[in-house]
Each structure stands twice: as structure tokens, then as C-alpha cells.
GUKOL-643299 format. One line per 2 residues: number of its first residue (from 0); their letters; for each residue x, y, z of N, C-alpha, C. Coordinates in steps of 0.2 Angstrom, whole numbers. Example, Ala and Ser with C-alpha at 12.3 -4.5 7.8 and 13.67 -1.06 7.14 Angstrom:
2
0	as	66 -28 39 62 -22 39 66 -16 39  64 -11 35 68 -5 36 64 0 39
END
This chain:
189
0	xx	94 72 -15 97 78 -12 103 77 -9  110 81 -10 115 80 -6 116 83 -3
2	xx	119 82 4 120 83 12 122 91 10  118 97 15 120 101 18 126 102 21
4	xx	132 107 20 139 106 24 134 114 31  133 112 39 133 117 42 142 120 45
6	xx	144 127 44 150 127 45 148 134 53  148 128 58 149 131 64 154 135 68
8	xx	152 141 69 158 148 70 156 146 79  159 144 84 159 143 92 164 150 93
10	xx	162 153 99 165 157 104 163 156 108  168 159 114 168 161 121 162 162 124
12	xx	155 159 127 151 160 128 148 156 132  144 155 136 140 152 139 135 146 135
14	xx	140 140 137 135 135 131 140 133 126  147 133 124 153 132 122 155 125 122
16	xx	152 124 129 156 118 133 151 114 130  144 115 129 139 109 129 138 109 118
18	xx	142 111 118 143 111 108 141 106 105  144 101 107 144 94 104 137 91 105
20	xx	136 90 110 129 86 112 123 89 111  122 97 112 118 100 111 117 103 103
22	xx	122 104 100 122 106 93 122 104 89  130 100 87 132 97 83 129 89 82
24	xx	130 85 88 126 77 89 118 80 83  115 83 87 106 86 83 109 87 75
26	xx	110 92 74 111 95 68 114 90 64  118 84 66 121 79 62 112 73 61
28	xx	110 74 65 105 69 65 99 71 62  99 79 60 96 81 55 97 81 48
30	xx	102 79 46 104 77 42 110 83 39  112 87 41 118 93 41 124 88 41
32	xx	130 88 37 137 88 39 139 94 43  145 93 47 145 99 51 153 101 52
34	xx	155 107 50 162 108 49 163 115 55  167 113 60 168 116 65 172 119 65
36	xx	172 126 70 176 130 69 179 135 76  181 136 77 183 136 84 186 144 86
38	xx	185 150 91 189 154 91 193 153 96  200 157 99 206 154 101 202 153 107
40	xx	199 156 112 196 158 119 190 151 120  187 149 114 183 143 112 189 138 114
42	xx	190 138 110 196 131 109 201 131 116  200 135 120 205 133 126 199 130 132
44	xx	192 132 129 186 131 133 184 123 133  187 120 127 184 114 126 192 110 125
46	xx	192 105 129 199 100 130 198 99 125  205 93 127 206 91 117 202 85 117
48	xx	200 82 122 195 76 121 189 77 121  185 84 122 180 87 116 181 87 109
50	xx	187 91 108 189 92 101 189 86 97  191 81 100 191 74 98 186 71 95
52	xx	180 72 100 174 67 99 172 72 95  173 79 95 168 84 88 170 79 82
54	xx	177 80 81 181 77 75 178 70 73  178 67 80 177 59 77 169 60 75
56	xx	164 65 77 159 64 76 157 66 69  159 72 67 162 76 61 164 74 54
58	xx	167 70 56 174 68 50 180 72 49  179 80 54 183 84 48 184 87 56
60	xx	192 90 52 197 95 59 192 99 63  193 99 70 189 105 72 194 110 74
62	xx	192 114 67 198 123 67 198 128 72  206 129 75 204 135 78 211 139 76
64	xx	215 138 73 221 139 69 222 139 61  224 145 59 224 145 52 228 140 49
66	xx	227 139 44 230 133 39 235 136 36  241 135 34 247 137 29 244 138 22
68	xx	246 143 21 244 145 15 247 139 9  251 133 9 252 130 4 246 122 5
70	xx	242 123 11 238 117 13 231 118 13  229 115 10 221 112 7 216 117 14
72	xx	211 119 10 206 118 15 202 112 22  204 112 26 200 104 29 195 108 28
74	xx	191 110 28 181 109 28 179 111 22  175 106 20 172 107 12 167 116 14
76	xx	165 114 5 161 123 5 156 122 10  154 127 12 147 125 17 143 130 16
78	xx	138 127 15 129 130 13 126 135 18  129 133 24 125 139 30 129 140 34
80	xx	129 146 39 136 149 43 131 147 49  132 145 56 128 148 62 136 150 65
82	xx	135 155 68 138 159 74 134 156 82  137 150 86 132 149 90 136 146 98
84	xx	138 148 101 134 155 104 140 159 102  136 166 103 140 171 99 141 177 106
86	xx	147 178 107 149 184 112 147 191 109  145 194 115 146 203 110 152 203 107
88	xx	156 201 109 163 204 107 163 199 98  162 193 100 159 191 91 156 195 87
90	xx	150 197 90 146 200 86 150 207 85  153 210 88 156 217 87 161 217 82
92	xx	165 211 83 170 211 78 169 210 69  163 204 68 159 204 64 155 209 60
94	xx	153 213 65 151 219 62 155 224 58  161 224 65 166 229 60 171 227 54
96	xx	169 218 54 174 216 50 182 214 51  182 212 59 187 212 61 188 205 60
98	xx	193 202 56 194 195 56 201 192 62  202 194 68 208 193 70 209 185 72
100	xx	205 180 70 207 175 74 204 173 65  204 163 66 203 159 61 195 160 60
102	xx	191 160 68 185 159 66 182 164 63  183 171 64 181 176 62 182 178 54
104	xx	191 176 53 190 177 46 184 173 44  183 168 44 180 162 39 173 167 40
106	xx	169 169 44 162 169 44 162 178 41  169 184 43 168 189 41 168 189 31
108	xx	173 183 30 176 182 21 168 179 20  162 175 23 155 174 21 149 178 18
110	xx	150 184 26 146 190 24 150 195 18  154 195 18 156 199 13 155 197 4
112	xx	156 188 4 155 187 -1 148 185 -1  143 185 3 138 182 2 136 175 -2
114	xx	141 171 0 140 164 -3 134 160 -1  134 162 5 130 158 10 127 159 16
116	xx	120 158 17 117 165 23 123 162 29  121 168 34 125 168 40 120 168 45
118	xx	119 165 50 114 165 54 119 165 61  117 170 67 120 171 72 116 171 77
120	xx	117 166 80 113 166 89 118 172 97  120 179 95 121 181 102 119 179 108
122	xx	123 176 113 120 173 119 124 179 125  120 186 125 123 189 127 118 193 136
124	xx	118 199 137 113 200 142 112 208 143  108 213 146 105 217 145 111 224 144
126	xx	117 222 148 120 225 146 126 225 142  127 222 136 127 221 132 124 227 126
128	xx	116 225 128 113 229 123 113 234 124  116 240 131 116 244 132 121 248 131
130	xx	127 245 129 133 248 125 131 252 120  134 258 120 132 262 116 132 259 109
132	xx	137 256 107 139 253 99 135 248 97  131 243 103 128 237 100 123 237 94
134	xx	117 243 95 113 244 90 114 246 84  120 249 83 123 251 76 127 242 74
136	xx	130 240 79 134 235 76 125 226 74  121 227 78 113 224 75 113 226 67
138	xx	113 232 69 109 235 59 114 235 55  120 237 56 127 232 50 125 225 48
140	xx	125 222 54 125 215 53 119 213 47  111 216 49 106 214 47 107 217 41
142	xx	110 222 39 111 226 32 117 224 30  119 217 29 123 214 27 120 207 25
144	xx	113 207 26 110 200 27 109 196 32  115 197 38 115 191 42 107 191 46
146	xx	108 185 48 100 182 53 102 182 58  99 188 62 100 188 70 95 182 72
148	xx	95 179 78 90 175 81 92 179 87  86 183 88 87 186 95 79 188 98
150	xx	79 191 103 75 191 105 68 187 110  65 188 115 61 185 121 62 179 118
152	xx	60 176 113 58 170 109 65 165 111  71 169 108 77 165 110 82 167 116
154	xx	80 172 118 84 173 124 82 181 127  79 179 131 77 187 136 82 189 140
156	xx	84 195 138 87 198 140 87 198 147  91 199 153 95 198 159 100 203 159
158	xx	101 204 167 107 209 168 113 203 169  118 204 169 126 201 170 123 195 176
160	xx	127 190 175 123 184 180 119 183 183  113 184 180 107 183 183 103 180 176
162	xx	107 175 173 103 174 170 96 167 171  90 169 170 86 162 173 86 158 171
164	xx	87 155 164 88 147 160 95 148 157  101 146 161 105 149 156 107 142 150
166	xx	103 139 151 102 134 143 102 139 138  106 136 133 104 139 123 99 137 121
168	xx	93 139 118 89 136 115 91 133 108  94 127 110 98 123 105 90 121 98
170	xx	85 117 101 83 116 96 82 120 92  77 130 96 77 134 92 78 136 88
172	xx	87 137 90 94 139 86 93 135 80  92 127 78 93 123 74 86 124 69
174	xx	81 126 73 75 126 67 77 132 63  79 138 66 80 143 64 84 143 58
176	xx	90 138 59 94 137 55 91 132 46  88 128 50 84 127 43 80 130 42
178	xx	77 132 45 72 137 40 74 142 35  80 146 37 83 148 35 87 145 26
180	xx	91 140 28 96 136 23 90 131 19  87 126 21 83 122 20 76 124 15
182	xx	74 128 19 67 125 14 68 135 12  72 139 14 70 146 11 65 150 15
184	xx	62 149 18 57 154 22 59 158 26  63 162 27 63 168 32 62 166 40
186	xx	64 168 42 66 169 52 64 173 53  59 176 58 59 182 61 68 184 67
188	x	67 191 62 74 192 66 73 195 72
END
């Protein structure tokens, strides 16, 4: 069987900082290659001696700027998108299709060609979901295919800093992710 490419979309969010050891470090040790990707807000979050040790741990650039259009791809095709952790404002943009940075184009040009599922962990909080738009920008996304992992299971909602574990539920987020890519079985979303 050969190696699964995961092409990891990071944003601004709580849990940014701990990518590498919580995410990436796993999922490589699951047997994922991992092609990182970084939104500009992400990438001012993680020094360059993070970005480094992604790379050194990776093999491959960790992206937060587009490539010239005369220059290769750095990350091979990838088999699975995870969105992790994903700001409302990711998810909003994604819904609407707004590609304005590198990491959005990459994961909005996936839902659109549907090459490859997209799986999205929002790490957001109760207000949030009360934004008049949130629920409409949910059912785009899920009627676009994309795998929300959301809810009590992965993250109960909270008001604005109050959140009680403000851990990612990194494992979850990775099973979810195979279950999905790997064996085929469905997520509850």
C-alpha cells in the first residue's frame, strides 16, 4: 500500500502553536505523509524554528505563500485535506469560496474539484455559532461534501474565553481523519 499524502490547512486558532507535536509528529506516525500549509495569521503564530522542525519532520516546505507561477508544486497530490484548527473566519471564507491567502486557495480549488475529501475541525465557541451566517456557511460546506467534525463529541461549545479544555482533541480529530480517507466509513458529522 503507498503512503497517504495528509495536506494539512493550519489557521489562526487556538492550538496553532501546538501543530507539530499534537498533529503532525501523530499522523506521521500513523503512517500519513504530511504536507503543510499555513495561513498568513498561522505562519506569523509559529516562529521560523517551528516551521523548521515541521519541514525537517515533513520532508516538504511548510507553505504560507504562493509559488510563482513558473515553479513546481512543493507538495505532492494529497489524498485527504484536514482544515485543523479552523477559525470561523476559515470556515466562512471556505464556504463562500474565498480563496484570499495560499492556504485557502489550496483547500477552496479541493472542495471544488472534489479530488479529495476535506475534513474540517472548527475550533470556535458559542458565539460563533450565533452569527447570523454561520448556519448557512455549515450546510454549503456539508453540501459541498466537506466532513464537519463538530460537535459535544469534539468540541462543546463555550462562550468567548471560557473555554474549559481548551486542548484540540487531536486524537479525535486524527481518527476522524482516517476514518474518513483510510478505510472509507463515514464520520458522523
Amino acid at each position: 500500500m503507498s503512503v497517504l499524502t495528509l495536506g494539512l490547512i493550519v489557521s489562526a486558532a487556538g492550538g496553532a502553536e501546538e501543530v507539530r507535536s499534537k498533529l503532525v509528529e501523530p499522523a506521521l506516525a500513523r503512517g500519513w505523509r504530511v504536507a503543510v500549509t499555513l495561513t498568513p495569521t498561522a505562519a506569523t503564530w509559529l516562529d521560523d524554528w517551528e516551521r523548521r522542525k515541521i519541514e525537517q519532520l515533513t520532508g516538504l516546505p511548510c507553505r504560507a505563500a504562493p509559488r510563482k507561477p513558473t515553479e513546481k508544486s512543493p507538495h505532492p497530490p494529497i489524498d485527504c485535506y484536514l482544515v485543523c484548527p479552523a477559525s470561523a473566519n476559515t470556515v466562512a471564507k471556505m464556504a463562500l469560496g474565498l480563496a484570499d491567502n495560499q492556504a485557502l486557495t489550496t483547500v477552496c480549488e479541493a472542495i471544488g474539484a472534489q479530488s479529495a475529501p476535506v475534513v474540517v475541525f472548527p475550533r470556535i465557541n458559542a458565539a460563533h455559532t450565533r452569527q447570523p451566517a454561520w448556519n448557512s456557511h455549515v450546510e454549503a460546506l456539508r453540501g459541498s461534501g466537506v466532513h464537519l467534525l463538530m460537535g459535544d463529541d469534539y468540541w462543546p461549545l463555550h462562550e468567548p474565553r471560557s473555554a474549559p479544555d481548551k486542548d484540540v482533541p487531536w486524537t479525535r480529530v486524527l481518527d476522524g481523519v482516517d476514518g474518513i480517507a483510510k478505510s472509507g466509513s463515514p464520520v458522523r458529522d
